[in-house]
N, C-alpha and C positions, 0 to 999 in steps of 0.2 A: 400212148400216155394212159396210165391208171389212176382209178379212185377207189379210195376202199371207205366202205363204212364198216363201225367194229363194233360189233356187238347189237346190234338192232332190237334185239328180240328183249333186253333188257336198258337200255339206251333210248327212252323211246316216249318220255316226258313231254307234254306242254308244246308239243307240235313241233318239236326241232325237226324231225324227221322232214318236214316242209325242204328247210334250206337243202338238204341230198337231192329231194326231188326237182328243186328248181338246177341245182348244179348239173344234173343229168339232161338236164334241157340246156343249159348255158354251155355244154360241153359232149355232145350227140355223138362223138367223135371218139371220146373216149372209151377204156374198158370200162365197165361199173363191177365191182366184188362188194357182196355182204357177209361178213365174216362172223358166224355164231359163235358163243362165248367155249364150245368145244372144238372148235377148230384155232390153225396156228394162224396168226394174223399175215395175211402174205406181207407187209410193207419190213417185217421181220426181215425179209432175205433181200431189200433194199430194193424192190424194183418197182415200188408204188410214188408214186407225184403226189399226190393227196390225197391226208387221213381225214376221217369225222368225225365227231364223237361226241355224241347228243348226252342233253340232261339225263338223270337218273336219280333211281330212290338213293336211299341212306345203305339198305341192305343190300342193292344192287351196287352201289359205289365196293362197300368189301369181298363182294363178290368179285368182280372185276380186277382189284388191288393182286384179289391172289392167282388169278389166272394170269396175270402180266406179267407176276413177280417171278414164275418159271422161266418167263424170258429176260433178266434182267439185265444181263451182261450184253445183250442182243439188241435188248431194247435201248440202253444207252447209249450204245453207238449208233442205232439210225436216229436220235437224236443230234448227235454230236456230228453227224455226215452232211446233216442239212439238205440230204437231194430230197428228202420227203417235205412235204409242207404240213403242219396239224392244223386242224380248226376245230378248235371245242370251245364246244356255248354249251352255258346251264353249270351246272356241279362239277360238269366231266376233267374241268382243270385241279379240281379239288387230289383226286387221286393221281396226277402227278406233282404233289407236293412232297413237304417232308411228313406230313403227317394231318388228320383229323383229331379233333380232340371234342369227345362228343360233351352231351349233355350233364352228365355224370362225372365229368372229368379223365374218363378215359380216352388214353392215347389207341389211334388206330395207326401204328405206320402205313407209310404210301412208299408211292414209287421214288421219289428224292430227284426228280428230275428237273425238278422247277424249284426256285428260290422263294418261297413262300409254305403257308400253313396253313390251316381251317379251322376255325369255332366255331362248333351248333350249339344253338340255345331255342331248342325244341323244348315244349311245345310253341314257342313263341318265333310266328312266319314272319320274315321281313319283306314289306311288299315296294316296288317303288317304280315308276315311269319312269323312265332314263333319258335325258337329252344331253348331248356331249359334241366335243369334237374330236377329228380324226384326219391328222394331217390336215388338209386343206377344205372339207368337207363336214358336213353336219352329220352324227346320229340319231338316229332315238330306237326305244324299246322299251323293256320291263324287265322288273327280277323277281320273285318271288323264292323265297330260300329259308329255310334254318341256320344259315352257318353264313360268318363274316372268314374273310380273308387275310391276312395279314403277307405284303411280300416285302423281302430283301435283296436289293441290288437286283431284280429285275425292274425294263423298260415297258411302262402303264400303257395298253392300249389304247384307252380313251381317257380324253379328257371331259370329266363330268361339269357342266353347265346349269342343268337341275336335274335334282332329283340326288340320289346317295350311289358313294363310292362301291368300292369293295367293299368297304368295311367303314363304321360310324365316325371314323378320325378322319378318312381322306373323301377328294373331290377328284379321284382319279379310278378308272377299273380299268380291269383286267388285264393279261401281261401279253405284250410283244418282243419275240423274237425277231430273226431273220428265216426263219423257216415252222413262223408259229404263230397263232392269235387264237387269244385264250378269252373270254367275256363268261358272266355271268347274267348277261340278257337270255332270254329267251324264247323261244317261236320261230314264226318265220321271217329273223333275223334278217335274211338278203334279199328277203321278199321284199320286207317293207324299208329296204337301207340301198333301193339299185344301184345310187354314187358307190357305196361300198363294197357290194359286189363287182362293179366294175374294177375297183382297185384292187380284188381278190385276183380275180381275172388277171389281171395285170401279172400281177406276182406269181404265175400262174404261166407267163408266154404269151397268154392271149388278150396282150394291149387292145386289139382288133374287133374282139368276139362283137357280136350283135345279141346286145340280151333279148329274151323273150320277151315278149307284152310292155318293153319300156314304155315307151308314152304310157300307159293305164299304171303303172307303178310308179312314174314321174307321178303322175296327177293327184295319186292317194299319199305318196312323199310329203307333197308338198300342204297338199291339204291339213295334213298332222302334224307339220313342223308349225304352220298356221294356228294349230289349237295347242299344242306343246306351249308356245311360248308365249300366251294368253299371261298378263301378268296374275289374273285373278286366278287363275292352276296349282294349286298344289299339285305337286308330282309324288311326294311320299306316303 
C-alpha cells in the first residue's frame, strides 16, 4: 500500500504537515513518497492508495495549478478511477476547483475537478473555531483564510454546529467524495479529531488499525469538545 504527500516543500502551512506524520505512524506498514513540485506525482500512473495535500500560500496555490495542469488529462482520470483516496485540508481544495477569483476580481483558473469555486477578500483573514458533525461522530478545529467557497452539486463533508461554513451563507464545509475529503480546517486535523481518523482508517482497509497515543488524544478530544461547546464561546 502507498501514500504520497504532493508538494511538501511548498504545501506546508499552519501544521498540516502534522496529520502525514501521524498517518505514517497509524500506517508503519505502508510505502511513504514526498513528491517535490519538479517531480511527476507517482499517484499519476495509479498505483498510490492515498494522496495529501496540505495548506498553502496564495502564490504557492498558482504555482501548483500549473504544475498539475501538464497532467490534466491524467489527472482526471485518477480522479475518476477512485483507487486513490485524496485528503486535503486548508486552501489545497481550492486549486481543484473551477477557479479562484482573487481580490481584484481576477479569475485564476484551476484544475475543474471539483464542483465548486473560490473568493479571496484579502487583506481581510477569516478566522473561525469549527465544531460540526460527521456521519455519526463529532468534529472540531479552525480556519483561518482569505477566500470563501462556494460548491455545486457536490456532497458537504461537515456538518457545521458552531462556528462558519465554507463560506458566509452556509453551516456546511467542505466536499466529500467517495474517494475524497476536502476541509478548510487546519493543523493537526486527525490529531486532535482520532473518531475521525479512525473513519479515515477505515476507508482506508484498516477498520482494525490501533491508533497511536489514543487514550491521550481521547482525553484532549474530549477535553475540547467540553470547551467548544461552552454556551458562553464564541467560535467566530
Amino acid at each position: 500500500m502507498n501514500f504520497e504527500i504532493i508538494y511538501p516543500e511548498i504545501c506546508c502551512l499552519f501544521g498540516d504537515k502534522a496529520n502525514g506524520e501521524y498517518l505514517k505512524r497509524c500506517l508503519p506498514e505502508w510505502n511513504f513518497y514526498a513528491t517535490g513540485v519538479n517531480e511527476t506525482p507517482r499517484f499519476l500512473s495509479g498505483d498510490m492508495d492515498l494522496v495529501y495535500i496540505c495548506s498553502m500560500s496564495e502564490k504557492s496555490q498558482q504555482l501548483a495549478i500549473e504544475k498539475l495542469s501538464s497532467f490534466s488529462g491524467v489527472l482526471r482520470e485518477a480522479f475518476k478511477n477512485k483507487k486513490t483516496f485524496f485528503l486535503l485540508t486548508g486552501n489545497a481544495f481550492e486549486i481543484f476547483g473551477e477557479g479562484i477569483t482573487d481580490e481584484k476580481g481576477e479569475k485564476l483558473p484551476a484544475l475543474g475537478l471539483l464542483g465548486c469555486h473560490s473568493k479571496r477578500f484579502a487583506p481581510k483573514r477569516h478566522n473561525s473555531l469549527l465544531l460540526g458533525n460527521f456521519e455519526d461522530i463529532e468534529v472540531l478545529g479552525y480556519t483561518s483564510r482569505f477566500s470563501h467557497s462556494y460548491a455545486e452539486g457536490e456532497q458537504s463533508l461537515f456538518e457545521i454546529t458552531k462556528g462558519s461554513g465554507m463560506n458566509e451563507n452556509v453551516k456546511y464545509e467542505g466536499i466529500k467524495r467517495e474517494n475524497l475529503w476536502a476541509t478548510y480546517m487546519l493543523g493537526p486535523l486527525l490529531i486532535a479529531n482520532p473518531l475521525l481518523t479512525e473513519k479515515l482508517l477505515a476507508k482506508l482497509g484498516r477498520e482494525k488499525a490501533e491508533l497511536p497515543f489514543r487514550q491521550a488524544l481521547m482525553q484532549a478530544y474530549e477535553a475540547k469538545l467540553e470547551e467548544y461547546k461552552k454556551p458562553s464561546l464564541s467560535l467566530d
